[in-house]
N, C-alpha and C positions, 0 to 999 in steps of 0.2 A: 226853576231854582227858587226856592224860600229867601224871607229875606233877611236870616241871616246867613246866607251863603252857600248854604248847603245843597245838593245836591238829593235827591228823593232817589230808593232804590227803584231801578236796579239800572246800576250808571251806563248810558248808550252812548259814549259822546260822535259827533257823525264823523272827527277823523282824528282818528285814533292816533296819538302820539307815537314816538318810537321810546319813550320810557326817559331812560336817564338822560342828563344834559350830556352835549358833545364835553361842556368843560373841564364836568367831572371824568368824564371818560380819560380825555387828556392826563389831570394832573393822577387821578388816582389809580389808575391803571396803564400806562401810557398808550391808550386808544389800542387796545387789547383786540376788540373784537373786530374795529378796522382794519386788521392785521389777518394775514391767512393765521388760522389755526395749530398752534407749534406741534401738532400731533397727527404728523402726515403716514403714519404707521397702518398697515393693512390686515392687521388680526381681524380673524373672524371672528364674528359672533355666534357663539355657540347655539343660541337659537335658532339664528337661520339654517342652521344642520340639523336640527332635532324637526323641528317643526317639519310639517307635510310626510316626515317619516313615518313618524307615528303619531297615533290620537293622542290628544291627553288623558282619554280616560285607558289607553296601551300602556304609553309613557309610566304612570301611577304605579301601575299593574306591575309593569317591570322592572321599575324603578322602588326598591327598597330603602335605599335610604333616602330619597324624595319623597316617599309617602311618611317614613316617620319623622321628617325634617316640617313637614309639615303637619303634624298635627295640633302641636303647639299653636301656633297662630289661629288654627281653625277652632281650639276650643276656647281660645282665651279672647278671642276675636269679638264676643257679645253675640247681638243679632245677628243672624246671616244677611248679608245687604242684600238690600233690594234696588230693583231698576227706580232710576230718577224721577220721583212724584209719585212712587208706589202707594198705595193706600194706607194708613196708618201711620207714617212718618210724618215727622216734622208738626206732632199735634199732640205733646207726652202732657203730662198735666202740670211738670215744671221743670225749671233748665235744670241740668247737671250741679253738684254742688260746686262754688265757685264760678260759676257761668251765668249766674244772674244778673244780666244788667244791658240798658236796652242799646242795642245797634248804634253805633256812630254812622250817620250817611258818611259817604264820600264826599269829598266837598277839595276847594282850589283853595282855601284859607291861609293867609298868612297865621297862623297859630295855631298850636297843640289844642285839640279838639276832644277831652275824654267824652265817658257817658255822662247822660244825665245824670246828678246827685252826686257824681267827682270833683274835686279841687283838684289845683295841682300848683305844683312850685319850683323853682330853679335850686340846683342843688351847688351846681358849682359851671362857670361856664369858661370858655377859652380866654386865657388873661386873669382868673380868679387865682387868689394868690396858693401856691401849694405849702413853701419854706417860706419862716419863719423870717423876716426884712422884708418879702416879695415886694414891687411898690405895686401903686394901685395901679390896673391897666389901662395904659395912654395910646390909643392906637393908632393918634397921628405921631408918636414919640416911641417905638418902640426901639428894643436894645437886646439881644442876645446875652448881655446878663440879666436881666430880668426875666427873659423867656426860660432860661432855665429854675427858676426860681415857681415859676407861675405854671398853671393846667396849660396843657397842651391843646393845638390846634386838632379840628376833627376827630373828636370823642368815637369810637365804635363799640366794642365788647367791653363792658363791665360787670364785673363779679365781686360778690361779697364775702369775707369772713368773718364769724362774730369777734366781736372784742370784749366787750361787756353788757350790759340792759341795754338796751336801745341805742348801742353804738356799733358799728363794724367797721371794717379797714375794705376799702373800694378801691381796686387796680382798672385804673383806664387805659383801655389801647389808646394810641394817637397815632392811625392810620397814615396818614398824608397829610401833605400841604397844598392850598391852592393859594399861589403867590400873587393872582388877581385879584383875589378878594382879602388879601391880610396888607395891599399895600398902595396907596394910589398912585406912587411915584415906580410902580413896577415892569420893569422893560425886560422878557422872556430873555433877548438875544445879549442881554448885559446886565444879569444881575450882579447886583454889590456883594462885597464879602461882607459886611453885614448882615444883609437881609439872604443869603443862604447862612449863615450862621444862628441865624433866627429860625430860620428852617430847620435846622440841627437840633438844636433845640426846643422846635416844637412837636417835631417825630418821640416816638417812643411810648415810654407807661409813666405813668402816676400813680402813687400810693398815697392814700389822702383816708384820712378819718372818717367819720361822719353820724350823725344822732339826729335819732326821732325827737323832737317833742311830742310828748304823748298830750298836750293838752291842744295843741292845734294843729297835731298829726304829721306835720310837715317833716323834712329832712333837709341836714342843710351840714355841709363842708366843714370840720374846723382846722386850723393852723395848729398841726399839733407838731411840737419839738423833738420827739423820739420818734414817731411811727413816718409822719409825710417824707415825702420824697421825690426826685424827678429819674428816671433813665433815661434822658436824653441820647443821640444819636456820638455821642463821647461819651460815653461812658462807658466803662468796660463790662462783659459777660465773658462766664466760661463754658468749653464746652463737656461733653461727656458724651461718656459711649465708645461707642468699636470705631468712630474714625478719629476719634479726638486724637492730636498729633499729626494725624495723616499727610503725608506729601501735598496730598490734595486741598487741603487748607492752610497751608504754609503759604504766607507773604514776607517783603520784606521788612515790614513793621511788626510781625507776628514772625520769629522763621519757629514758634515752637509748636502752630497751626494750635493753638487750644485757647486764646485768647479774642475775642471779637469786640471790636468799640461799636456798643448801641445796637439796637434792633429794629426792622425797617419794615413800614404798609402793614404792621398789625393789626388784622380784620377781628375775628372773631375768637372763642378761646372756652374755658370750663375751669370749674371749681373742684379741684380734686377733693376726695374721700380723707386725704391727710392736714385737707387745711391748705393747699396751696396756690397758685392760679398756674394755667397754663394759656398760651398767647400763640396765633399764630403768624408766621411771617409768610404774606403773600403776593403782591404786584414787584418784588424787588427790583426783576429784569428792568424796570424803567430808568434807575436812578445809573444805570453803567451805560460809559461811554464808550467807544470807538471799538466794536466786537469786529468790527469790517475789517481792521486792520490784523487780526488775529488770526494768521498763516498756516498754522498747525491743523492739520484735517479734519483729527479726531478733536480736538480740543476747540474748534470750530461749529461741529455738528453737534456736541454735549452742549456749548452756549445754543443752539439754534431751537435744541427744544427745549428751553425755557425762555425763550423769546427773547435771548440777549442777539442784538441784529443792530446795524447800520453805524451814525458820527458819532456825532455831538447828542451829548442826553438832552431831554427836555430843562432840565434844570440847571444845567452848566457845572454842577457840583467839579467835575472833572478839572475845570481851573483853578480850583482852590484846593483840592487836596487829591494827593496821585492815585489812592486807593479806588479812586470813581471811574477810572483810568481802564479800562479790559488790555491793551495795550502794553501798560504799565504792569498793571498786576492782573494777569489773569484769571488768581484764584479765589480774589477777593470776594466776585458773587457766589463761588462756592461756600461761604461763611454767611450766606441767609439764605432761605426758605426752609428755615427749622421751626420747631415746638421749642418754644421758651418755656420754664419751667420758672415762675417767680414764687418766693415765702416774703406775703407782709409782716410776717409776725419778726421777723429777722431784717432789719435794716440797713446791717454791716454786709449781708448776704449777698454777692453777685447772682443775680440771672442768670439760671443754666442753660444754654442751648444742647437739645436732647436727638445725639445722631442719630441713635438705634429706632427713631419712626420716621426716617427718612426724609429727604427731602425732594420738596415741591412748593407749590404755591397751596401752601396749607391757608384754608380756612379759620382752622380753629381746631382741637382737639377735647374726645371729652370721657371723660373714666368710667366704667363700670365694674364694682366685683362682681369675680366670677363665682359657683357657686363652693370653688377648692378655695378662696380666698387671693387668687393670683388676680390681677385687674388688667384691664382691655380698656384702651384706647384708640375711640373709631376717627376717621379724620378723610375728610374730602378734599381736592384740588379741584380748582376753583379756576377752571378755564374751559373751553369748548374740547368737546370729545377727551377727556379726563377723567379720572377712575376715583375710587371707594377703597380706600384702606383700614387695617385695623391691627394693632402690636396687643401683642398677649405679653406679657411681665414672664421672665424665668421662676423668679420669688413671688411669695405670697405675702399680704398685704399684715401686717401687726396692728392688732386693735388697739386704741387707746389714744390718746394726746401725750404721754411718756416722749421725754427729748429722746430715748432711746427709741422710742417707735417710730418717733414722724425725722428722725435720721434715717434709720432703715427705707422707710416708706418712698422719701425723697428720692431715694436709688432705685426707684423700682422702673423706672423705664427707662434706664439705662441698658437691661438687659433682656434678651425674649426677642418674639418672631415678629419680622413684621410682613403680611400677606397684605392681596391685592383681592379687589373685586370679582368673581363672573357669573354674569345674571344670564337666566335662560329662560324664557319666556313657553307658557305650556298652550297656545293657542296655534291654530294653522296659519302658516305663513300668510295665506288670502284673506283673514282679518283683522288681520294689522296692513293698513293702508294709508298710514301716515295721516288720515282726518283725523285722529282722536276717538272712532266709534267703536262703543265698546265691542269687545267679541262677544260671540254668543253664550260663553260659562258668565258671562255678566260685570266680570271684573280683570284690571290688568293685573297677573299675577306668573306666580312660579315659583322658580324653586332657587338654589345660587351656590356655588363652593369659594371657600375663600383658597386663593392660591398661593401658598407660599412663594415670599423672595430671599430673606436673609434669617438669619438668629445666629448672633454671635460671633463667630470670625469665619464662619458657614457660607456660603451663595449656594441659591438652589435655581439660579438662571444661568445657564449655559455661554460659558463665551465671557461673564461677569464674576468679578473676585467681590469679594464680601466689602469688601470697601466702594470699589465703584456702584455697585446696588444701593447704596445708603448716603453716597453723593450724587448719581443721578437714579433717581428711583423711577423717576418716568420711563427710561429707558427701558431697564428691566421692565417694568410692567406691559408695555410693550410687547418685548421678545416672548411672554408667557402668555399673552393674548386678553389681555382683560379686555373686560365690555367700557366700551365709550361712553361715557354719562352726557349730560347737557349740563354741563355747569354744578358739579355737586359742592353743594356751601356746606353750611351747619351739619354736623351729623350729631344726632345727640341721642343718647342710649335712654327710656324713660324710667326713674329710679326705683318705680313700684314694683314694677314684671319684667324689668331685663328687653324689652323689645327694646328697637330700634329708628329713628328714623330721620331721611335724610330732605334737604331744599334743595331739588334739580330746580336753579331760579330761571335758566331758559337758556334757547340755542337757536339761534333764528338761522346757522348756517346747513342744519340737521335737515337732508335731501336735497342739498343743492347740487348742481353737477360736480361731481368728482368725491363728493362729502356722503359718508355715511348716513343712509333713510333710516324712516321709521323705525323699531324695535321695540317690541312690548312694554319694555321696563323702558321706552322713552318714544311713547307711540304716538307722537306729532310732528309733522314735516314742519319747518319752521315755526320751530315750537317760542313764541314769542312772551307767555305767560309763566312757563314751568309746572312744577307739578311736584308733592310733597309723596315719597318711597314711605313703607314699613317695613321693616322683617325681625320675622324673630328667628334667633338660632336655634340648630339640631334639642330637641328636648329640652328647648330653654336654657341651656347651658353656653354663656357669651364666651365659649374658648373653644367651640365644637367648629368644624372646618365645611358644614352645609348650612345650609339655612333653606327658607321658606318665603317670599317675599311678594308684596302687593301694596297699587298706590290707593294712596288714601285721597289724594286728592290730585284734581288734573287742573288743573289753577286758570279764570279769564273771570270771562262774564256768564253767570250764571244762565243765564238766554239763549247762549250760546250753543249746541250739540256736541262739538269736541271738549267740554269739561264733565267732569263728575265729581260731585263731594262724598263718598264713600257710600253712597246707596241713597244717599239723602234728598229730600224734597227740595229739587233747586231754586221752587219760587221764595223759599224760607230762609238763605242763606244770604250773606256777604257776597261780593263782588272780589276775587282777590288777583292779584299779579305781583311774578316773579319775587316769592315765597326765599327769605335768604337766613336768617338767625331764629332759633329754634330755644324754647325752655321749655319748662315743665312745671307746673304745681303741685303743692301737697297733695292735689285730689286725683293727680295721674292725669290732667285734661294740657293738653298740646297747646304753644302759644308760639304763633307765627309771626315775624315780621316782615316787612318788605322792602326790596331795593331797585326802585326804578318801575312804578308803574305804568302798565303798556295801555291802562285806560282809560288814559286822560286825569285821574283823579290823584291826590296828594297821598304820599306812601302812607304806612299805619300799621297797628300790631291788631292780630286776631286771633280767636281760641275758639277751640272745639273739643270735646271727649273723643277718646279714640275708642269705646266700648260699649256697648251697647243699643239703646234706641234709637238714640242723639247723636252717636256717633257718623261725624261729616258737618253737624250744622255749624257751618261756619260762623262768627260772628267779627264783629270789628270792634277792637274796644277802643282805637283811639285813632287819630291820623294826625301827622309830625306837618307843619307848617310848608307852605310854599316851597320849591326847589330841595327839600330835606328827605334824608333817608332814616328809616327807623331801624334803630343798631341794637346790639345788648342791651336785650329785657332782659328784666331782675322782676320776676314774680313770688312775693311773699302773702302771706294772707293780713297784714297791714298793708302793703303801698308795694306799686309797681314803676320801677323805673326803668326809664328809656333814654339812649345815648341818640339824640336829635346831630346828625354829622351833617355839615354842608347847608343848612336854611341857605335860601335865596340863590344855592348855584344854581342858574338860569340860565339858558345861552345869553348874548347880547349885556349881562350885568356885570360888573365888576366891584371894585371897592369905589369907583369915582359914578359909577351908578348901580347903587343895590336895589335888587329885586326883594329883597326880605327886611324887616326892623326887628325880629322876634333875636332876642328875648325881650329885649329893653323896651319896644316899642319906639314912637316919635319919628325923631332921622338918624336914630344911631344905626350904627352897622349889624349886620348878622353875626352872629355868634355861635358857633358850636356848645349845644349843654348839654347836662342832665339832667334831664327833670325826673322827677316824682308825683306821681298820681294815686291818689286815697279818697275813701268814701268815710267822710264823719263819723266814728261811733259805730261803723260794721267793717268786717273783714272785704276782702276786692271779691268780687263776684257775688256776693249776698244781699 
């Protein structure tokens, strides 16, 4: 180790951590993957039937629209990759544009680490004020009326809209709460109504201004009277779509099922083409209590796979208000694990929760037009052995900023199909062996159809009315056999060429007894690192029902033989693990972030081109402070920001001992920000 703390590639540590803290596991997902896997479901994988039948070069052959599903990706692909350390790679005469800038090592740092020649600065952090009065944040004196006034706890996906010169309007998810670290007088088995009111309050989004100075480059929050805002967990949203009204969302504080107070574990999310944000709702099954008591068979087994199970919730919510209650209200978790659909520009405007793309433990959601003008929305669930979705719009998208267009525009995923995943892998079954070694055509790859479930008041699964499809959509997917993923996060379409690609961030249960092995599109037995998908659809057209698909990257330590960075010279690349929010730059070059490092080292964002010479060389442009996870990058050709969630969650730390001081430094507490990162006087990556 150097001594300023750093770490020299390529990081060996001699016993490998298990990645995230037990505590974040707890509060943010309620210890999700300590839990059998809510997807006990027995679909085959249509690989395992194709493969050993026929070759892949039979398969090709006979396979017509496989061979022209694929030719797309094969010509737009760049170089043909070559095997790892192949001669000529990784030695071009300069990086890609935008990817100029040298390697962050790995390192244990309590602090935000850019490249050399970068600054960086806090933009707004948990406690900074949102509305107008906020008081200053006091964190041995906090107060649920002030939390609603103020940024919310555990920043994740943020996205920008312009607003004017150097200003835009920034919507922060506020994933979760961890009540050990926001409170010192905090006792799990008895919290106050207070401080779960605090809690409420510090769940949800934020709409918050924000401007460069162009003369010392930075970005920083302001208090603005019309645009800022809080959606806390009271707060009303509505819904839309083919279930809105439905039985199935009917409570008895809601009986007209189209009204929902607040939005819960907002992970990840995108910047629609209209100017909007989209959000998605994911861990919610944690915050409901007492599903054990819930008698009804069927209504029993629809909670069970979404991993609503057993008492008392982790957070007691349940004794302060009946909605927390499964017991009580049964339907109430049916009214989250949606696509939120928010407009900054509109402040009066409630948050739409959007039924017609179904629900699950979404990720995030992200738009591409097609090439008819009708736009796709891809979106991953975000659990062990869980699948790959994507909603094609009925209507087509209106160009312009006209209030008459982006009204229309705003409806546009209320209507249209939403299908499932199925990847089929073109290698023989005997080389895929769960090591991670590649097959003999030299990369993991194939072909995939997307399978229809619903459009409109329609069901095309058997045994399911168009309603229950679009309330439990795991189900359905299911019954029609999709392929099991390892954890698919981020799906984000790239804005230049309509390709696609996804963060399987890991599956450490993948080949255990009883648990589905290996499978090309997820070819590691306890797959601990993850691995970053590509595909592009039939003809490049993102509304065509095949596609063409391969990984770009199979994510650890580069030393290692089960990773590959897409044909690239592994001595030249980054070290990465469990691969989870995804962006894109001007220049079409891929930017990784990560959640939960399995290699001992501090999470961090990383970019590589997906085309050409260069394509795979991983790079690390930053790593987020002690116990922190690197959430929603915003890559602009000014400054890159990054939502820092969680500094110092540590096992063994609390609020009465932190493991982190970042942001503030000294003996203050940790703080959830957003920082900003820029290079003086040149654009990021130059």
């Amino acid at each position: 180790m150097s001594s300023d703390g750093r770490i020299p590639l390529p990081l060996l540590p001699t016993t490998p951590p298990t990645g995230r803290a037990a505590v974040t596991c707890e509060y943010r997902c309620g210890n999700a993957c300590a839990h059998e896997a809510p997807n006990t479901s027995g679909n085959e994988y249509f690989g395992d039937v194709v493969r050993g039948i026929v070759s892949r070069r039979g398969m090709l052959k006979a396979g017509a629209v496989l061979g022209i599903a694929g030719a797309g990706i094969a010509a737009t692909g760049g170089a043909a990759a070559a095997a790892p350390g192949a001669p000529g790679r990784g030695h071009g005469p300069k990086p890609p544009r935008g990817l100029d800038f040298e390697p962050v090592a790995p390192n244990r740092l309590d602090a935000l680490v850019p490249p050399r020649g970068y600054r960086q600065d806090i933009v707004i952090r948990w406690g900074d004020p949102v509305l107008p009065g906020a008081p200053r944040f006091d964190f041995h004196n906090q107060t649920a009326a002030a939390a609603n006034k103020q940024f919310g706890f555990n920043n994740d996906f943020c996205g920008l809209v312009p607003l004017r010169r150097d200003a835009w309007l920034m919507v922060s998810n506020h994933e979760y709460t961890t009540e050990t670290f926001m409170f010192t007088d905090y006792d799990p088995a008895n919290p106050t109504r207070e401080q779960v009111e605090i809690a409420w309050a510090s769940h949800g989004l934020s709409v918050v201004v924000i401007e460069r100075d162009k003369r010392s480059g930075t970005v920083k929050a302001k208090v603005d009277r019309h645009y800022n805002r809080r959606h806390p967990l009271t707060a009303p949203f509505t819904v839309s779509g083919p279930v809105a009204g439905s039985d199935l969302l009917k409570t008895t504080a809601d009986p007209t099922g189209r009204l929902v107070l607040g939005t819960l574990n907002n992970c990840a999310g995108g910047v629609t083409p209209w100017g909007t944000i989209l959000t998605g709702e994911e861990n919610f099954n944690q915050y409901f209590a007492n599903a054990d008591q819930v008698t009804d068979p069927v209504v029993k087994a629809r909670m069970a796979r979404y991993g609503l199970s057993g008492g008392a919730s982790g957070r007691k919510w349940e004794r302060f208000d009946d909605r927390w209650d499964l017991a009580k209200e049964p339907n109430e978790a049916n009214r989250f694990g949606w696509i939120v659909e928010i407009d900054p520009y509109e402040p009066d405007a409630k948050p739409v929760k959007h039924t017609a793309l179904g629900r699950f433990k979404h990720e995030g959601a992200n738009v591409h037009v097609a090439r008819d003008g009708r736009v796709v929305a891809y979106m991953g669930d975000d659990e062990r052995f869980d699948y790959i979705y994507k909603f094609v719009s009925r209507h087509r998208m209106l160009p312009g900023n006209s209030r008459w267009a982006r009204h229309h525009n705003k409806k546009l995923l209320t209507e249209g199909t939403l299908y499932v995943a199925k990847f089929t892998g073109d290698s023989p079954a005997s080389e895929i062996d769960g090591t991670g070694t590649l097959p003999s055509d030299g990369e993991f790859d194939g072909s995939g159809k997307w399978i229809p479930l619903a459009s409109g008041r329609t069901s095309f699964v058997p045994g399911m009315s168009a309603e229950e499809v679009y309330v439990f959509t795991r189900l359905a997917a299911d019954k029609v056999g999709a392929t099991k993923m390892d954890r698919p996060e981020d799906v984000e379409p790239n804005p230049r060429d309509g390709r696609v690609y996804a963060a399987l961030t890991n599956n450490t249960d993948r080949g255990k007894a009883g648990k589905e092995g290996a499978t090309e599109i997820n070819p590691r037995n306890a797959n601990r690192h993850g691995h970053v998908l590509e595909w592009e659809e039939h003809r490049g057209d993102n509304t065509a029902t095949t596609f063409r698909w391969r990984l770009l990257l199979v994510c650890g330590d580069p030393n290692s033989p089960d990773t590959y960075f897409g044909g690239y010279d592994k001595t030249q690349v980054s070290p990465i693990s469990c691969p989870d929010n995804l962006a894109f730059d001007k220049y079409g070059n891929l930017w990784v972030s990560t959640d939960g490092n399995a290699l001992g080292a501090n999470d961090g964002l990383f970019a590589t081109t997906t085309t050409g010479r260069e394509r795979g060389h991983l790079k690390q442009f930053l790593t987020v402070p002690v116990g922190a996870e690197t959430c929603g990058p915003v890559v602009t050709e000014d400054f890159v920001l990054v939502s820092v969630q969680h500094p110092g969650e540590v096992d063994g730390a609390d609020a009465n001992n932190p493991a982190s001081h970042w942001p503030d430094g000294g003996d203050s507490q940790p703080r959830p920000s957003v920082a900003v990162i820029w290079k003086p006087g040149r654009e990021i990556g130059t």
